[in-house]
N, C-alpha and C positions, 0 to 999 in steps of 0.2 A: 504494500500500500504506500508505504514512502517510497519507493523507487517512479511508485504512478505518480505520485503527485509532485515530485523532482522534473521527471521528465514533462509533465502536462505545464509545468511553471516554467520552464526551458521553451518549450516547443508553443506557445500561450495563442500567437496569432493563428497558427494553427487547429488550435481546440478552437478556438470562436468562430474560424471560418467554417467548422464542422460541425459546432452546436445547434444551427438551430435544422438540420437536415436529421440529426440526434434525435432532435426534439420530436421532429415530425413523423420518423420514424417509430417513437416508440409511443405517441400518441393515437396512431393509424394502423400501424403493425401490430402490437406487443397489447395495448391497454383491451385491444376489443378479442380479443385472444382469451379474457375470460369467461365471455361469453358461452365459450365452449361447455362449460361444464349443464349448458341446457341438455347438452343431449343424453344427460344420462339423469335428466329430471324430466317430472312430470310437470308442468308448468300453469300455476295458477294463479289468476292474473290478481287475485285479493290480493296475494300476501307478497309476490314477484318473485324474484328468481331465485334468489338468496334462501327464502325460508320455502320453498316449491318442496314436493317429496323426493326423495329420489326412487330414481324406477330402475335403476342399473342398466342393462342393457336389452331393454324394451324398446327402446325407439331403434335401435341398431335389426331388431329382431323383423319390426312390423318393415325394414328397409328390403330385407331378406326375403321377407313374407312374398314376395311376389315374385315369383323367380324369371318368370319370360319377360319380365317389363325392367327386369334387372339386367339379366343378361343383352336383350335387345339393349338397351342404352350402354351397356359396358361396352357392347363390340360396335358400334356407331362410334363414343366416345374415341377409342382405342384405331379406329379405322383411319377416321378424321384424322389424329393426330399423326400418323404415319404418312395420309396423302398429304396435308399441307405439310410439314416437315419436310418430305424430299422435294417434292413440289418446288416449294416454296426455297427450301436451298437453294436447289438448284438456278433458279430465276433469279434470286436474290445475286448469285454469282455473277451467273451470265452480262446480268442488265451492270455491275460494277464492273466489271471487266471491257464494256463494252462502250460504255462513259471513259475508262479508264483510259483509253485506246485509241478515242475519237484524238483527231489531228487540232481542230478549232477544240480548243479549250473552253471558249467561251459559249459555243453552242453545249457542251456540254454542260456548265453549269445550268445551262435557261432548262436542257431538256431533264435534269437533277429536282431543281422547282417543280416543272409539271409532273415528275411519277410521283411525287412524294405528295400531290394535291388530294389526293382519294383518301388516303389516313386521315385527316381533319374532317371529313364527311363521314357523321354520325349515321349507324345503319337505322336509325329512324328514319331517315331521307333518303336511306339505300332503301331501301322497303319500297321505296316509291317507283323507284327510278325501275328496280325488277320486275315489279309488276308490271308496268308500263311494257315493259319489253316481252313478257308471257301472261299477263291478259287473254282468257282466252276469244274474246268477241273484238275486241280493238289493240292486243297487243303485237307490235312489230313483228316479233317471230314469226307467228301465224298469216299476219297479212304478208309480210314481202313471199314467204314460202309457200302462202297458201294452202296453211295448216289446218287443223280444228283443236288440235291437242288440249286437254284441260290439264296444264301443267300443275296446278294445284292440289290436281287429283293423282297425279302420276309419280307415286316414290322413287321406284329406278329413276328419272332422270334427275333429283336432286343431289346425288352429290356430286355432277358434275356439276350442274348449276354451283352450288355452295364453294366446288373449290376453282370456279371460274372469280366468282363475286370476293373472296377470299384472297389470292393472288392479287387482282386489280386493285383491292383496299389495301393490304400491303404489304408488298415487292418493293416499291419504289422506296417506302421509308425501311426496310430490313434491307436495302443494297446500302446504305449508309454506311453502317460500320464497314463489310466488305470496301468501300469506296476508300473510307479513312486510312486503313489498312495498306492500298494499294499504293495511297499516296505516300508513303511513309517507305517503299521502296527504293532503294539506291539506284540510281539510273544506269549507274555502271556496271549494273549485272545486265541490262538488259544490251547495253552497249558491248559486254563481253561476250553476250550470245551472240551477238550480232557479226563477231570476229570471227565467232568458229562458226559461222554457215546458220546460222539460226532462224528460217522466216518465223515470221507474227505467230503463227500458229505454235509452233514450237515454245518461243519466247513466253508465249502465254504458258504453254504448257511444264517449263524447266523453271521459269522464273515469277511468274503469276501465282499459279495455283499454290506451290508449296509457301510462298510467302502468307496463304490465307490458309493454309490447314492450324493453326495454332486458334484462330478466330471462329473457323467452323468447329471446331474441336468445345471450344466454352459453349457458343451460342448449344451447340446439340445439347452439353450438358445441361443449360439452362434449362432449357425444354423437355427436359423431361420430369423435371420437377413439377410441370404443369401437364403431364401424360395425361391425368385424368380431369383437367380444367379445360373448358371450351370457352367459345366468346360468345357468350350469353345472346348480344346481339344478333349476330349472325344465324344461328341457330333459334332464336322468339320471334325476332323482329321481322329478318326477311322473309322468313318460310312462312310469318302471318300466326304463327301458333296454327295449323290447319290440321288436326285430328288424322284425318287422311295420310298427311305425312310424318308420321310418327316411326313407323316402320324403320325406316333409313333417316331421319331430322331428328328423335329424340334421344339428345344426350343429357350427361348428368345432370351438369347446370342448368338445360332447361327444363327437366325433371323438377328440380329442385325450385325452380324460380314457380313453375308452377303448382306444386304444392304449398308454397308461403303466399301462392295468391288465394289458393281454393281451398287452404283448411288452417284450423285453427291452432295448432299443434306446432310450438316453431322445434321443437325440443327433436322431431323425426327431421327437418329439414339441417338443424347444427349435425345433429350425427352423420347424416350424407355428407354436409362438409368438410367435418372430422376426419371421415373416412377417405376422404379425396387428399385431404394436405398428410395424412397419415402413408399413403400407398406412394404421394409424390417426394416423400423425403426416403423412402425406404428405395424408391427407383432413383434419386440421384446420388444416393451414397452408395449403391450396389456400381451406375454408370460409371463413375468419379474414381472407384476402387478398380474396374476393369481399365480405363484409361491410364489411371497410373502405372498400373501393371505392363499395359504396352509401352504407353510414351509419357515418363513421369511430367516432362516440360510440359504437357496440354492436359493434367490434368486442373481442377480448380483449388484441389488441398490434398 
């Protein structure tokens, strides 16, 4: 404790420039984290959460209780995360390497601005914009194709819809750190391929890629902490919550989102969440431990 508080009076601009991130952290992270212990209460709104009974793990059970509507959302959840992941890697590379590479610099910052425009657009407003385009009486698809299809009713075709609508929202801001990355390359490597016979393609391939494997190496790790986390939006908002599409669109969080709309019970809804941040820390300390094992430099500890 005196060694901390030596070095925190030594290092001082430092801790204040990190305090209030601290702060915020452990106000938004840490304080509502004890929320959790609903899910092992029965929750009674007289007396509130503190003096509520406990039930053990009943709400965990009545989670279980339903097994097809479990498993359906586990392997949707589980699906999703696998296609956007490589997906979404792999684009996320391609579109940095490919800004990387343009000759006008300057066009490539303008074309940097516009991919990264679709992140700032809430899939409230994406809602809109999809429907528009599968509508089945006025929307584009149908008319330019001269379709009839009621997309709304049709599960098989949503996850491609979903991971069309998922890429285009964002690609352009997950090619950002890729971009960061590439800029931070010595130019002299690329000028050294270039002496022993090396076209673009190669260059990209001897001198590009390996400079971003340390970067693709965290981002995976990160992601898999959220293995069993979706974006609630994408998954409520655009697909409309449409019953229909439940088959292939419900995952956990929208599970979860709607049963804290449609029942009174939050105590089953913490335990779902419980069990989501419970399975995401036990998949990224298993990843993180296989990582080291191959390449200790990219793992994250």
């Amino acid at each position: 404790m005196k060694q901390l508080l030596k070095n925190t009076a030594k290092h001082w601009p430092y801790f204040l420039m990190a305090l209030p991130v601290v702060i915020i952290l452990f106000l938004f992270a840490y304080v509502p984290m004890a929320g959790l212990i609903m899910a092992f209460k029965k929750l009674d709104y007289q007396v509130g959460i503190w003096k509520s009974p406990f039930c053990g793990f009943d709400n965990f059970k009545f989670l279980f209780a339903s097994k097809d509507i479990l498993i359906n959302m586990t392997k949707n959840t589980l699906m999703y995360y696998v296609i956007f992941t490589a997906i979404g890697t792999f684009l996320n590379i391609v579109v940095a390497i490919s800004f990387d590479q343009l000759i006008l610099k300057k066009l490539a910052k303008v074309m940097q601005s516009i991919v990264i425009i679709p992140v700032f657009i809430s899939y409230a407003a994406v809602q809109f914009i999809v429907f528009a385009y599968l509508n089945t009486n006025t929307g584009m698809i149908n008319e330019v194709f001269n379709l009839s299809t009621r997309w709304y009713s049709t599960p098989s075709a949503w996850p491609v819809i979903l991971t069309i609508v998922k890429m285009w929202n964002s690609v352009g801001y997950g090619s950002v750190l890729y971009m960061s990355v590439l800029a931070g390359v010595d130019t002299q490597l690329y000028e050294a391929a270039k002496i022993d016979g090396a076209n673009k393609w190669k260059q990209i391939w001897h001198v590009s890629l390996p400079s971003l494997i340390p970067m693709i190496s965290v981002m995976l790790l990160l992601s898999v902490g959220s293995m069993m986390h979706s974006d609630t939006g994408l998954f409520y908002q655009v697909t409309r919550n449409t019953g229909t599409l439940y088959p292939t669109t419900r995952v956990v969080d929208s599970y979860v989102l709607n049963m804290i709309l449609h029942t009174s019970e939050p105590g089953f809804t913490a335990a779902a969440s419980l069990l989501q941040s419970v399975i995401g820390t036990v998949m990224i300390l298993f990843a993180n431990h296989v990582v080291r094992k191959i390449e200790p430099d990219n793992a994250l500890f």
